[in-house]
Each structure stands twice: as structure tokens, then as C-alpha cells.
Biopython code that builds the backbone (N, CA, C, O; Angstrom):
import numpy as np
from Bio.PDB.StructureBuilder import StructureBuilder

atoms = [
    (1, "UNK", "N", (119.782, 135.122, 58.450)),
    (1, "UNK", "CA", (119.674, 136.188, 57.468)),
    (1, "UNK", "C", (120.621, 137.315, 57.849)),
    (1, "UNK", "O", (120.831, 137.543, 59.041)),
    (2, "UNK", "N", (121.174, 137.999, 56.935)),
    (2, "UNK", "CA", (122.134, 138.617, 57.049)),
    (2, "UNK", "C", (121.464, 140.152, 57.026)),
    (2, "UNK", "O", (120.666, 140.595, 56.201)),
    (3, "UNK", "N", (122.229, 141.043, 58.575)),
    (3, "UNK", "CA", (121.899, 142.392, 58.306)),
    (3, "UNK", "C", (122.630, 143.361, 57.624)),
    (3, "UNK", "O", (123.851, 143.514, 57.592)),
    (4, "UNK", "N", (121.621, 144.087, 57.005)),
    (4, "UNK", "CA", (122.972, 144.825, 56.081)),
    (4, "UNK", "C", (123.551, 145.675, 57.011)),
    (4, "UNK", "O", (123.277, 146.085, 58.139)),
    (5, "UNK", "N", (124.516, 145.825, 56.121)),
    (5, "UNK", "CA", (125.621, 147.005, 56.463)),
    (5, "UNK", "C", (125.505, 148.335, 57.488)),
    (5, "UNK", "O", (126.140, 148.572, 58.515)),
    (6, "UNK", "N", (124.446, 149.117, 56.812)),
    (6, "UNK", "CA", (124.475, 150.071, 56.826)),
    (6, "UNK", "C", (123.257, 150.075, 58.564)),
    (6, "UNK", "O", (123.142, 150.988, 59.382)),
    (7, "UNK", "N", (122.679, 148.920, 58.559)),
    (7, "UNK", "CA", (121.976, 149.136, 59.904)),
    (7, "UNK", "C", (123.066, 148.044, 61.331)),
    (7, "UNK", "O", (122.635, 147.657, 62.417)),
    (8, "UNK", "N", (123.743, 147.944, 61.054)),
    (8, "UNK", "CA", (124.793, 147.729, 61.692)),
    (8, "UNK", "C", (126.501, 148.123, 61.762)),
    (8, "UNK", "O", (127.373, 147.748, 60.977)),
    (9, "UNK", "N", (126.628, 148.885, 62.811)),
    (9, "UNK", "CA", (127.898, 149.691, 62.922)),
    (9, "UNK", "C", (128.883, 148.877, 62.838)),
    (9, "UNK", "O", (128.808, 147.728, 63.275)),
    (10, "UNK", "N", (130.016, 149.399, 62.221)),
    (10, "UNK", "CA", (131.219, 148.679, 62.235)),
    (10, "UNK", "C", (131.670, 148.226, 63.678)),
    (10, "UNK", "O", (131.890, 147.052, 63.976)),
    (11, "UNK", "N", (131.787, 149.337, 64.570)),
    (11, "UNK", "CA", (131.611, 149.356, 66.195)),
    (11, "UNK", "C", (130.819, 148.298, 66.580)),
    (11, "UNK", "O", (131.570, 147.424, 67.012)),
    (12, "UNK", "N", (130.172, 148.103, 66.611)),
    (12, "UNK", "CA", (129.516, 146.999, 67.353)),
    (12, "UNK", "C", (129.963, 145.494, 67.282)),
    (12, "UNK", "O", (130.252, 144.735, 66.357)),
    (13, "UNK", "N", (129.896, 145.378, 68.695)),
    (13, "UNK", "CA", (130.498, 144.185, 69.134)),
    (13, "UNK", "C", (129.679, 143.060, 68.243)),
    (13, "UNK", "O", (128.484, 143.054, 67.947)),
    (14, "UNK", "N", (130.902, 141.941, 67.853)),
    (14, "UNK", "CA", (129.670, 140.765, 66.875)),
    (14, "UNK", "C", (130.920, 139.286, 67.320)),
    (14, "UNK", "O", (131.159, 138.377, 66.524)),
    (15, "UNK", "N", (131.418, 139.368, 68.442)),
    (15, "UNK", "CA", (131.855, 138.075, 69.337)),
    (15, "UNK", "C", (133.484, 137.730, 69.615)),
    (15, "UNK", "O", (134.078, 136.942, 70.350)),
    (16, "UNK", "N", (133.907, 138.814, 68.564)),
    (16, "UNK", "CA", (135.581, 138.363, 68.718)),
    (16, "UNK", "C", (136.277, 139.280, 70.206)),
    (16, "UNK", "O", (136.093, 140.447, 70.550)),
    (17, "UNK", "N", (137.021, 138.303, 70.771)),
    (17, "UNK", "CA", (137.598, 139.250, 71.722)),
    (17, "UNK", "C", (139.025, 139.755, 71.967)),
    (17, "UNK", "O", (139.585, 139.057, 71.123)),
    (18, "UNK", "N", (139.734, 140.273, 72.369)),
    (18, "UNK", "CA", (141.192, 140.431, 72.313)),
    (18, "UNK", "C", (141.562, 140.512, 74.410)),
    (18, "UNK", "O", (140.826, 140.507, 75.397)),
    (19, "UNK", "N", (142.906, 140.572, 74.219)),
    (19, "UNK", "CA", (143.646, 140.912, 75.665)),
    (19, "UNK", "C", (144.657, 141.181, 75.241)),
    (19, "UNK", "O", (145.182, 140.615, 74.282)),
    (20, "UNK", "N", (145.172, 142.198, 75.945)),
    (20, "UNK", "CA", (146.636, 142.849, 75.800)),
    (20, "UNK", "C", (147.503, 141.815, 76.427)),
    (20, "UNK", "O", (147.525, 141.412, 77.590)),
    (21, "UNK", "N", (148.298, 141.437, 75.260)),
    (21, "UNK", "CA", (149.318, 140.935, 76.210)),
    (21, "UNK", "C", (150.300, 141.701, 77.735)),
    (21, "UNK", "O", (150.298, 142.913, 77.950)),
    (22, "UNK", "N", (150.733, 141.115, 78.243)),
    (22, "UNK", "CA", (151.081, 141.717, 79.842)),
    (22, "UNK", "C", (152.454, 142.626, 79.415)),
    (22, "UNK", "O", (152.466, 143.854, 79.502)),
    (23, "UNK", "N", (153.666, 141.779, 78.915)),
    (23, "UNK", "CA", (154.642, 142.720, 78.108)),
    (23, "UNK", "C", (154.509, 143.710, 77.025)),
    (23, "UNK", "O", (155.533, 144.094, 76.461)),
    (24, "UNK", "N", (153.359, 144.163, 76.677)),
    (24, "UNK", "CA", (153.311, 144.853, 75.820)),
    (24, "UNK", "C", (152.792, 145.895, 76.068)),
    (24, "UNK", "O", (152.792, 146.773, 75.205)),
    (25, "UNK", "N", (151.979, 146.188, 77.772)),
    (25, "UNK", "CA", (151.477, 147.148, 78.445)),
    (25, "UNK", "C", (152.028, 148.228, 78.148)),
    (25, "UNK", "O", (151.124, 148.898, 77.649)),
    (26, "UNK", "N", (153.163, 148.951, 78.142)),
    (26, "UNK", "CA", (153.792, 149.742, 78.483)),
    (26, "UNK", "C", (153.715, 150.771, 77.093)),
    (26, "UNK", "O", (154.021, 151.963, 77.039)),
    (27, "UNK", "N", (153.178, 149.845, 75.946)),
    (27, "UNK", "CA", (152.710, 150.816, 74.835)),
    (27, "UNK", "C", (151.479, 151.138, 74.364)),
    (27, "UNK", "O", (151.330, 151.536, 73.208)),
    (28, "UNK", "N", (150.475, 150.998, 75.217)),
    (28, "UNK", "CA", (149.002, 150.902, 75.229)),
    (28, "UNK", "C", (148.695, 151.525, 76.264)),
    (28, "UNK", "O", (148.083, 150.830, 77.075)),
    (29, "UNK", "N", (148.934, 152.894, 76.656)),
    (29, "UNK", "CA", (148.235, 153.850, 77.809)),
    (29, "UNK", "C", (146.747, 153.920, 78.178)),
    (29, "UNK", "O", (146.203, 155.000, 77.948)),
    (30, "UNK", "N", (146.123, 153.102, 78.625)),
    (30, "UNK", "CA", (144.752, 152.904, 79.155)),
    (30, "UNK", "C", (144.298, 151.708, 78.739)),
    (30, "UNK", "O", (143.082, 151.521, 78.709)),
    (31, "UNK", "N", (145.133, 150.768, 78.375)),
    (31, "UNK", "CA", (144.321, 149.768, 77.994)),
    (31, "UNK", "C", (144.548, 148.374, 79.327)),
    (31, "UNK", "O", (145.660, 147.848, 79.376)),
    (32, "UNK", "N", (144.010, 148.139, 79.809)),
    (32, "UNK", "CA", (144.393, 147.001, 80.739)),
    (32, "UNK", "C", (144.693, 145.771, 80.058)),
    (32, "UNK", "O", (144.018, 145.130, 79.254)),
    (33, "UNK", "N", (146.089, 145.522, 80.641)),
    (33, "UNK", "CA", (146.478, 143.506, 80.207)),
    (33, "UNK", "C", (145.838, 142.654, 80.887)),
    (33, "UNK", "O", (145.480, 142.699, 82.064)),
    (34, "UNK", "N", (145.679, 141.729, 79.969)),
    (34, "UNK", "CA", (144.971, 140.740, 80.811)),
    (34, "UNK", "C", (144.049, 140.401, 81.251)),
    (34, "UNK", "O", (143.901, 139.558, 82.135)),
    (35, "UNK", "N", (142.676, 141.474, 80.276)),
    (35, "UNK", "CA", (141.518, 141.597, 80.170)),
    (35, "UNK", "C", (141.044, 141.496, 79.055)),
    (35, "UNK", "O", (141.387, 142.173, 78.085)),
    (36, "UNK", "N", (140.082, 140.515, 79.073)),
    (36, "UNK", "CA", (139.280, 139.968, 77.526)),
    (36, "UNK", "C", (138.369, 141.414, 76.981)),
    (36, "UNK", "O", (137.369, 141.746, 77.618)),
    (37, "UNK", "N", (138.734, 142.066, 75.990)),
    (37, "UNK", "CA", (137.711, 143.139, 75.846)),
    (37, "UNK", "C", (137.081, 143.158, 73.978)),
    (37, "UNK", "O", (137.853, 143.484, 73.076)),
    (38, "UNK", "N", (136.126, 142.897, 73.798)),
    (38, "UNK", "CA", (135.534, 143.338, 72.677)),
    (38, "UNK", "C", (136.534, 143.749, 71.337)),
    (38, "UNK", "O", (137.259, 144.696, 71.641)),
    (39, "UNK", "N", (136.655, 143.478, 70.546)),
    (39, "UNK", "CA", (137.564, 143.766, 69.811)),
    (39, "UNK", "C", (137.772, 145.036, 68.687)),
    (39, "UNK", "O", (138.678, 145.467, 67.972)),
    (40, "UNK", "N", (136.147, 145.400, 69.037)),
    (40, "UNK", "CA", (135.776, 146.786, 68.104)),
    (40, "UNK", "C", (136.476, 148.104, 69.500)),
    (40, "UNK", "O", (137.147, 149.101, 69.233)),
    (41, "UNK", "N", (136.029, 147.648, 70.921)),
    (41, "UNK", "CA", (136.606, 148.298, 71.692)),
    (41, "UNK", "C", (138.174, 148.973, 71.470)),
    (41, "UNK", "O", (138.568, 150.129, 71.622)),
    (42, "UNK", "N", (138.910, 147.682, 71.026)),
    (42, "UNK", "CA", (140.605, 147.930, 70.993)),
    (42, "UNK", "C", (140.532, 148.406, 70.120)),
    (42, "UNK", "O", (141.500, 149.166, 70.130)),
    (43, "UNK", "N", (139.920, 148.569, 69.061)),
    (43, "UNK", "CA", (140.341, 148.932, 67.895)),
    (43, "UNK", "C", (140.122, 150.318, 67.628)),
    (43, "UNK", "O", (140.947, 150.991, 67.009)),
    (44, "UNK", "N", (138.815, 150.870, 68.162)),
    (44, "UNK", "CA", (138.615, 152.375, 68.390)),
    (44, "UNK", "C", (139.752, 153.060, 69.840)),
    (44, "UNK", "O", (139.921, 154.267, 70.017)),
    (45, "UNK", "N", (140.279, 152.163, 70.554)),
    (45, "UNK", "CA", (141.152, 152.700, 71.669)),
    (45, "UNK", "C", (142.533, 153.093, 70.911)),
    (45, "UNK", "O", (143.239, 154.098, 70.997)),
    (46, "UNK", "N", (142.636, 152.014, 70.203)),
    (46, "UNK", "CA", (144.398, 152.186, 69.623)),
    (46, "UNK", "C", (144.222, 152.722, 68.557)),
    (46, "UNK", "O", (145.280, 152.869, 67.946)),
    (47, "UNK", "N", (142.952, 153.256, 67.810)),
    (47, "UNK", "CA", (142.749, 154.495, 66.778)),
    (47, "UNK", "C", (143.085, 155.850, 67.212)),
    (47, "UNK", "O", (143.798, 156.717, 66.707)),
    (48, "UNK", "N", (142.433, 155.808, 68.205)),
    (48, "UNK", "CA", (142.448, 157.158, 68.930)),
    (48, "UNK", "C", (143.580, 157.625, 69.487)),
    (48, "UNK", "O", (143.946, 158.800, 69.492)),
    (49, "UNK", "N", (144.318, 156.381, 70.115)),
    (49, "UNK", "CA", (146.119, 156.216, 70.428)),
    (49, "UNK", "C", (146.557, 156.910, 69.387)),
    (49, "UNK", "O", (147.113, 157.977, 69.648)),
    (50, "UNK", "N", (146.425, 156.498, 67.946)),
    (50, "UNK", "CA", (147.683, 156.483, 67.087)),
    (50, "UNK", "C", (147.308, 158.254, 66.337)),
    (50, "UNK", "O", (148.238, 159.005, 66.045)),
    (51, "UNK", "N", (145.733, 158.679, 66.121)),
    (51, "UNK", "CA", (145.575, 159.697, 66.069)),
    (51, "UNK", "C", (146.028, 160.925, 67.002)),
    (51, "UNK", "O", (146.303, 162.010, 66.490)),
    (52, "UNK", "N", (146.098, 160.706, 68.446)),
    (52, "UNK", "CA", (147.211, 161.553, 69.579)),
    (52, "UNK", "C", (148.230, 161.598, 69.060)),
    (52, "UNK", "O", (148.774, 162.655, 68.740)),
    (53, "UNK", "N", (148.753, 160.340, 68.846)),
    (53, "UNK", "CA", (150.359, 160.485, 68.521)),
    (53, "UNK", "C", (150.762, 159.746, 67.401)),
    (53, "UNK", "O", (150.783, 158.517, 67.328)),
    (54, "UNK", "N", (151.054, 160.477, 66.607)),
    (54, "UNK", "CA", (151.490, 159.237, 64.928)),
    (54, "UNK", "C", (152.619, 158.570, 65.015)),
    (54, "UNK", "O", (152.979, 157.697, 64.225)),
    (55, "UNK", "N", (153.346, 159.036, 66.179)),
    (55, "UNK", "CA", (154.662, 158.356, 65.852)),
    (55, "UNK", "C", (154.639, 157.217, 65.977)),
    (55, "UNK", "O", (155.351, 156.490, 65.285)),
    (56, "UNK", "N", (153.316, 156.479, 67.450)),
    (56, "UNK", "CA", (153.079, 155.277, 67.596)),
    (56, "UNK", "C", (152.738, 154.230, 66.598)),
    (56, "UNK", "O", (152.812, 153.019, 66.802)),
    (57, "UNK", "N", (152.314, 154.877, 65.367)),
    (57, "UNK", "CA", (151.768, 154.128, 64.673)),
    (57, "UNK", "C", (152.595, 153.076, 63.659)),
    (57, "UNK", "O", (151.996, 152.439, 62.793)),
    (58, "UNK", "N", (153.833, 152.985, 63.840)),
    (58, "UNK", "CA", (154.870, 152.076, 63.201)),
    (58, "UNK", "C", (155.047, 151.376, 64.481)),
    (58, "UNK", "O", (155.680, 150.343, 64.260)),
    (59, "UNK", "N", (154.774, 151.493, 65.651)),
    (59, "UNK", "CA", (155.138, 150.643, 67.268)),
    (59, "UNK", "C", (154.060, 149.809, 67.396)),
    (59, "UNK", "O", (154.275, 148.623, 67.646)),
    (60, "UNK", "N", (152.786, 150.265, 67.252)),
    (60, "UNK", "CA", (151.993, 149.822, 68.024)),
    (60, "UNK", "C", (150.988, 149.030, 66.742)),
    (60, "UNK", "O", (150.137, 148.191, 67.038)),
    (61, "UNK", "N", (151.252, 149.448, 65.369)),
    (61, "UNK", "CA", (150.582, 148.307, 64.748)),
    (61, "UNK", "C", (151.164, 147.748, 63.155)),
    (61, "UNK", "O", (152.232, 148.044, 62.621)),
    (62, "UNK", "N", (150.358, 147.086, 62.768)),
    (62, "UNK", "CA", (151.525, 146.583, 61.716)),
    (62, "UNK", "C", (150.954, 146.734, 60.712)),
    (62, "UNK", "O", (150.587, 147.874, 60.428)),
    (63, "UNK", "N", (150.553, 145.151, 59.423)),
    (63, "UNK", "CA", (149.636, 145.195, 58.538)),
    (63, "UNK", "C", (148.477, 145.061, 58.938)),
    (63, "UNK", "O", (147.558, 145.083, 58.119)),
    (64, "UNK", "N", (148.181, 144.851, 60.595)),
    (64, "UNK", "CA", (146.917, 144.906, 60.957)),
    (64, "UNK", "C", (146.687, 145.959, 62.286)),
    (64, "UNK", "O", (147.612, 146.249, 63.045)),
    (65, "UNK", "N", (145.461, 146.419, 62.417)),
    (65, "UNK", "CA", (145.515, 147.503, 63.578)),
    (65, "UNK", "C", (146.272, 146.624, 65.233)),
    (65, "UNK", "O", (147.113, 147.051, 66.024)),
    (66, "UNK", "N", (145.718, 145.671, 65.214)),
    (66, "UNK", "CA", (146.149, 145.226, 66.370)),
    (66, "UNK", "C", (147.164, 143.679, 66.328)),
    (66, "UNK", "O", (146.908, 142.476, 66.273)),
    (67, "UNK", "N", (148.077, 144.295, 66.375)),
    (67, "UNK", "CA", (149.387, 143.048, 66.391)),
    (67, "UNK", "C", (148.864, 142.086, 67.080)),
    (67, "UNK", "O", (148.321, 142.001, 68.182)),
    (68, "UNK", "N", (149.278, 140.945, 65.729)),
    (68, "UNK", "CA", (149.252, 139.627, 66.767)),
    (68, "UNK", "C", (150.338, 139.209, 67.982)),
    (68, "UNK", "O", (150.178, 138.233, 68.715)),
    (69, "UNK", "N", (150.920, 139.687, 68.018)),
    (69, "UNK", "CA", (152.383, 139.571, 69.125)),
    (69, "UNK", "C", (152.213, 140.184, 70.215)),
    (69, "UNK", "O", (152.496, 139.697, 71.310)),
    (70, "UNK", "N", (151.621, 141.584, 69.997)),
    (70, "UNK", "CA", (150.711, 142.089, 71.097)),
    (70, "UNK", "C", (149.362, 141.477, 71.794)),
    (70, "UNK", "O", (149.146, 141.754, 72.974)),
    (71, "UNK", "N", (148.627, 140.802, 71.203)),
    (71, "UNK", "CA", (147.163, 141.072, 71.809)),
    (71, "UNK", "C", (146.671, 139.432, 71.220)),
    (71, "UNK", "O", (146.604, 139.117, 70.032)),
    (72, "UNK", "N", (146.424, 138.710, 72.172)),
    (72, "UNK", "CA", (145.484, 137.339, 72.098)),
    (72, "UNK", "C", (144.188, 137.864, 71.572)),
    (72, "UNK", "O", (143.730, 139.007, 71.569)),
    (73, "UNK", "N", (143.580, 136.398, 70.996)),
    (73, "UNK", "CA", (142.443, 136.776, 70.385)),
    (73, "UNK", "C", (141.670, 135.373, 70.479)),
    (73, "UNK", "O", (142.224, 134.318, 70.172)),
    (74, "UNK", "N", (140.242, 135.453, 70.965)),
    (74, "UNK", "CA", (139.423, 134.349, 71.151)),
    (74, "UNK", "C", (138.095, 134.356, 70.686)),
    (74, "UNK", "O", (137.669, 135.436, 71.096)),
    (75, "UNK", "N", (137.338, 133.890, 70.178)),
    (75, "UNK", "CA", (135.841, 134.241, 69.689)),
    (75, "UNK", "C", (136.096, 133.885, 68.396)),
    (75, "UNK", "O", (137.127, 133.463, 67.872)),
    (76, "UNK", "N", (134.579, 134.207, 67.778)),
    (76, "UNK", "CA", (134.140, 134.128, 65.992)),
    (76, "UNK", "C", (133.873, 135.306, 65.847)),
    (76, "UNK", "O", (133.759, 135.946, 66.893)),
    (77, "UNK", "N", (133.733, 135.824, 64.927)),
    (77, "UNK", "CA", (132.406, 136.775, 64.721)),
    (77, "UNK", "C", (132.601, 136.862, 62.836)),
    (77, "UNK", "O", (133.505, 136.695, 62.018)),
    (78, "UNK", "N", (130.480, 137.390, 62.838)),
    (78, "UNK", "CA", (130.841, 137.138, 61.220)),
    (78, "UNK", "C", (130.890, 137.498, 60.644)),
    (78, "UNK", "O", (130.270, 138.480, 61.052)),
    (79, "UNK", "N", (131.272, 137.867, 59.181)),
    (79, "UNK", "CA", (132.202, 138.706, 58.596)),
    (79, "UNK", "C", (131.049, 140.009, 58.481)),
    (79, "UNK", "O", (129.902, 139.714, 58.820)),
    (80, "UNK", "N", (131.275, 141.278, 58.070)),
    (80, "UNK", "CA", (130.339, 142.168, 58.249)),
    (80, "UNK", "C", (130.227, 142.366, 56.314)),
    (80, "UNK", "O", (131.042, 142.499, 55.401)),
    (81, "UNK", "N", (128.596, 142.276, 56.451)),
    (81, "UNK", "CA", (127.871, 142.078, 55.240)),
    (81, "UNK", "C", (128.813, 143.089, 53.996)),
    (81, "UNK", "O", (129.604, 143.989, 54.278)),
    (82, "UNK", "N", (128.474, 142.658, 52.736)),
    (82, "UNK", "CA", (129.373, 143.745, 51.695)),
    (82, "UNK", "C", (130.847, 143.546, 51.613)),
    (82, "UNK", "O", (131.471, 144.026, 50.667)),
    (83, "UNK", "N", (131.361, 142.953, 52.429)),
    (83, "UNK", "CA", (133.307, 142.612, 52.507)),
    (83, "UNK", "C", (133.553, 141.006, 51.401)),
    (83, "UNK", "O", (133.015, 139.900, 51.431)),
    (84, "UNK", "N", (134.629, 141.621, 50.516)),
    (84, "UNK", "CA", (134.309, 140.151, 49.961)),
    (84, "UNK", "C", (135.215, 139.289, 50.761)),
    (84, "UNK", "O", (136.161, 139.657, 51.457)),
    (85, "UNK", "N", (134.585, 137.542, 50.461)),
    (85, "UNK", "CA", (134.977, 135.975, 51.500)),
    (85, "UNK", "C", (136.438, 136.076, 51.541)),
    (85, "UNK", "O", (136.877, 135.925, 52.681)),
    (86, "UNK", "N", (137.094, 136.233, 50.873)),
    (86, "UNK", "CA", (139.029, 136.372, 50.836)),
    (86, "UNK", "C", (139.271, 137.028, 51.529)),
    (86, "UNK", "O", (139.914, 136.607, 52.490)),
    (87, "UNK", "N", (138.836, 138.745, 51.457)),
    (87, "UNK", "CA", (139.728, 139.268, 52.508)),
    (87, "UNK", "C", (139.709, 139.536, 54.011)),
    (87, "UNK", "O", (138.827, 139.795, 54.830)),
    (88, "UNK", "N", (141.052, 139.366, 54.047)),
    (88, "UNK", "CA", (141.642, 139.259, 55.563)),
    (88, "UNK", "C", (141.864, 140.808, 56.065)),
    (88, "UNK", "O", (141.962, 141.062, 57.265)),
    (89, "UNK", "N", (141.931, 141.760, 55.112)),
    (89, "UNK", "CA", (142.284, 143.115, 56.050)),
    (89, "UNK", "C", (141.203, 143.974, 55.812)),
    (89, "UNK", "O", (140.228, 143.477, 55.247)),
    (90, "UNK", "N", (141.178, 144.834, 56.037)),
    (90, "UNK", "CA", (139.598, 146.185, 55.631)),
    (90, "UNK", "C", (140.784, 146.315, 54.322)),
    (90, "UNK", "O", (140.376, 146.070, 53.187)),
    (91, "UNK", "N", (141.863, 146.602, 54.469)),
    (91, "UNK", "CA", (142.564, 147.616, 53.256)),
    (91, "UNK", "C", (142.379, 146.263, 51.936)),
    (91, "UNK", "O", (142.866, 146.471, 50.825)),
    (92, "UNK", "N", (141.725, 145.090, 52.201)),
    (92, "UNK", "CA", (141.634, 144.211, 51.379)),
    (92, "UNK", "C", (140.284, 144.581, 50.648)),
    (92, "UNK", "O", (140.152, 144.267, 49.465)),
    (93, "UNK", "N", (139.640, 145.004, 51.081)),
    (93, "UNK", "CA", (138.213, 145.291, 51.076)),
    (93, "UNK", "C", (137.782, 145.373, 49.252)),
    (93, "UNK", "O", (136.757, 144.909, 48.754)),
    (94, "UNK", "N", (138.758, 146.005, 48.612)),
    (94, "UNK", "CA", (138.359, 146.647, 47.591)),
    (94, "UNK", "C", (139.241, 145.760, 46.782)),
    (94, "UNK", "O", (139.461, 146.307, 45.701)),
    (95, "UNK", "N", (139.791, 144.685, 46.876)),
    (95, "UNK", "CA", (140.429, 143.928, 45.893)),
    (95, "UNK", "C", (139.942, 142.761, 45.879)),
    (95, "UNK", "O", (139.274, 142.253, 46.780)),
    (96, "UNK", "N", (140.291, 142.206, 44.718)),
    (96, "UNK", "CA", (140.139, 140.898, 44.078)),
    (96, "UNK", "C", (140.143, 139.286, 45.032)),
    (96, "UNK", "O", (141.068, 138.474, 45.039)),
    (97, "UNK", "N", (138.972, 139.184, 45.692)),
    (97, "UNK", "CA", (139.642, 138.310, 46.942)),
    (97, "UNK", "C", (140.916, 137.425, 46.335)),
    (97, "UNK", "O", (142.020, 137.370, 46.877)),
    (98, "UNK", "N", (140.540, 136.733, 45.083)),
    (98, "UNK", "CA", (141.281, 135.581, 44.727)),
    (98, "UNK", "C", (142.692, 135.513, 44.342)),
    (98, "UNK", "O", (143.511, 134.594, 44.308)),
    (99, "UNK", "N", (142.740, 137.148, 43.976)),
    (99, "UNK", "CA", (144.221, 137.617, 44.009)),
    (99, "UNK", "C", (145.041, 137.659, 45.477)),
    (99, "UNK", "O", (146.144, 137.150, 45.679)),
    (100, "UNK", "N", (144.371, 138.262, 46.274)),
    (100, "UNK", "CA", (145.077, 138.772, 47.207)),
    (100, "UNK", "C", (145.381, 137.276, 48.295)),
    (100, "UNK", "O", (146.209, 137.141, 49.195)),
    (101, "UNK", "N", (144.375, 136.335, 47.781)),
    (101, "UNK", "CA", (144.546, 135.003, 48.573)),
    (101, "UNK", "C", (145.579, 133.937, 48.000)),
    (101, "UNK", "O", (146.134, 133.070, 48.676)),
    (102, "UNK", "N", (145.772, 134.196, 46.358)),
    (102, "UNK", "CA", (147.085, 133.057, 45.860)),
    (102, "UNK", "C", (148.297, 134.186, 46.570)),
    (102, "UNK", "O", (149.238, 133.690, 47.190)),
    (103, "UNK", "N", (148.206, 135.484, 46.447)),
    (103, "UNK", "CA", (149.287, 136.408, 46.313)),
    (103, "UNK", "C", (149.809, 135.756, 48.138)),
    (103, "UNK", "O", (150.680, 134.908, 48.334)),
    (104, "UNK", "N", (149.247, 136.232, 48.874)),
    (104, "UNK", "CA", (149.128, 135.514, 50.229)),
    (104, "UNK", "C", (149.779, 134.284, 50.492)),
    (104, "UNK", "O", (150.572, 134.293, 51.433)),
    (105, "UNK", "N", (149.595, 133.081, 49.780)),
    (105, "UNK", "CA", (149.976, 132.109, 49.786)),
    (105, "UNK", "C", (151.314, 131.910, 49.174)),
    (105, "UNK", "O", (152.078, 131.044, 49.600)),
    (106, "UNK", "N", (151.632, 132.742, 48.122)),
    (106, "UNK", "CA", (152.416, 132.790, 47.243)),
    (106, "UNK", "C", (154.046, 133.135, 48.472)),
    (106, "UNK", "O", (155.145, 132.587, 48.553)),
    (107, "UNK", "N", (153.331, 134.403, 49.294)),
    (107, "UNK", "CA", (154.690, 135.463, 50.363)),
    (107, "UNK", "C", (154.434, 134.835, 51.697)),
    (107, "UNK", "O", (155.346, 135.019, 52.504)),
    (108, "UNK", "N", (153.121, 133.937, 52.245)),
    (108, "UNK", "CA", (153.306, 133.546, 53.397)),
    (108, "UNK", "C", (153.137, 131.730, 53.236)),
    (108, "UNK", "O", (152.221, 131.438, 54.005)),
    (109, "UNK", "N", (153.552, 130.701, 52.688)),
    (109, "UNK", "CA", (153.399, 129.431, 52.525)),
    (109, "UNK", "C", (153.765, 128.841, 54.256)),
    (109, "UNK", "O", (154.973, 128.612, 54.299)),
    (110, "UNK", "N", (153.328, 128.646, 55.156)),
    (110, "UNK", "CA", (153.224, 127.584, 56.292)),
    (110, "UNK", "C", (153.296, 128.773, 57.022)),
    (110, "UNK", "O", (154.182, 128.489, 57.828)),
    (111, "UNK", "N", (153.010, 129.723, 57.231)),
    (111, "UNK", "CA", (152.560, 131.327, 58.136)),
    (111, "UNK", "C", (151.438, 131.339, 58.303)),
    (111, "UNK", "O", (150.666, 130.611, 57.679)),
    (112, "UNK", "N", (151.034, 132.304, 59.326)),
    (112, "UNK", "CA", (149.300, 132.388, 59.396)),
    (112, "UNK", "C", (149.701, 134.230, 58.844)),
    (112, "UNK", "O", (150.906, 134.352, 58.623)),
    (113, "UNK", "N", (149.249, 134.961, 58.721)),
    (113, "UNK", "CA", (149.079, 136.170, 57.641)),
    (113, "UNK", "C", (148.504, 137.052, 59.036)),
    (113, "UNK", "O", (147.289, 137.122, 59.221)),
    (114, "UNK", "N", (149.536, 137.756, 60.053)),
    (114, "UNK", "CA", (148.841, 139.173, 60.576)),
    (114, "UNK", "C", (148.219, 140.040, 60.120)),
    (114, "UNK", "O", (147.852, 140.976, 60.831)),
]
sb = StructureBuilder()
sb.init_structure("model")
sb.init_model(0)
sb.init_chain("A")
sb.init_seg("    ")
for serial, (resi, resn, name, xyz) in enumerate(atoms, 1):
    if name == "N":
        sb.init_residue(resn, " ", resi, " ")
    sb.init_atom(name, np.array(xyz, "f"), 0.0, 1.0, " ", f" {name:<3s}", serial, name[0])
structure = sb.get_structure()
């Protein structure tokens, strides 16, 4: 059974994990490489990064907060209640899954979609 929304934080850990890649240290000030950490963790760390400094925010992330080129990723976790089944980004959140999934297919055909 599914909990709603609103009694579960976006923050809270629900199984996916990340690691900084080792070459990519040098743009992630406090984050250790090479350590499996929670993925709501990175994501409030490199918020708070890009709020210090905006300039980082064309360096350090892309169409998603945390680059796939930067940062491995291992785990499930399940989707958080209220998001519709298509989308892949939060900024997807409010659109048409079925659009944004041919549109997807349409600009990334044999890609996986950062």
C-alpha cells in the first residue's frame, strides 16, 4: 500500500544510492568519491552547492540534478506517490507522461535519457 505524499518527505531515503565518481571530485567540495551515499543525501548536498554558488550550476548538473557522468548509481526505489508513471524528471512532473515519453524517444532513439 502506498504512502501518501504528504506523510513522506521527499528527503527521505527510499533505496537508490549514488557515488561520486573519483575524477569528478574536484567539483563537489565535501562530498567524498567513492562512497555509496543515499541519493536524497546528494541531492540536498549539490542543492545547497549550487545555491552558494550559481555559477556551478551549468558544471555540476545538467537535465538532471546529478550527472550521470559524474556519479554511479545502484538500488530501486519507488516512485514517490502523486508523480505520474512516464516521468523521468521532477520538471516532468506536471506534463503529459505520454507526451514527454514518445517526445523522448522521438530525440533519444538507442540512448538512455540523463
Amino acid at each position: 500500500m502506498a504512502v501518501p505524499s504528504q506523510e513522506v518527505p521527499v528527503s527521505a531515503p527510499r533505496g537508490r544510492e549514488a557515488r561520486l565518481r573519483s575524477q569528478f571530485a574536484q567539483l563537489y567540495a565535501g562530498i567524498s568519491p567513492d562512497v555509496w551515499v543515499p541519493v536524497e543525501l546528494l541531492l540536498s548536498q549539490v542543492t545547497e552547492m549550487i545555491h552558494k554558488d550559481r555559477t556551478k550550476s551549468g558544471v555540476i548538473t545538467g537535465r538532471r540534478l546529478l550527472r550521470d557522468e559524474h556519479f554511479e548509481f545502484r538500488g530501486a526505489s519507488a516512485r514517490p506517490v502523486g508523480l505520474p508513471d512516464g516521468s523521468t524528471r521532477l520538471s516532468d512532473a506536471g506534463a503529459d507522461p505520454s507526451a514527454a515519453v514518445s517526445e523522448s524517444d522521438q530525440n533519444h532513439r538507442g540512448e538512455r535519457d540523463p
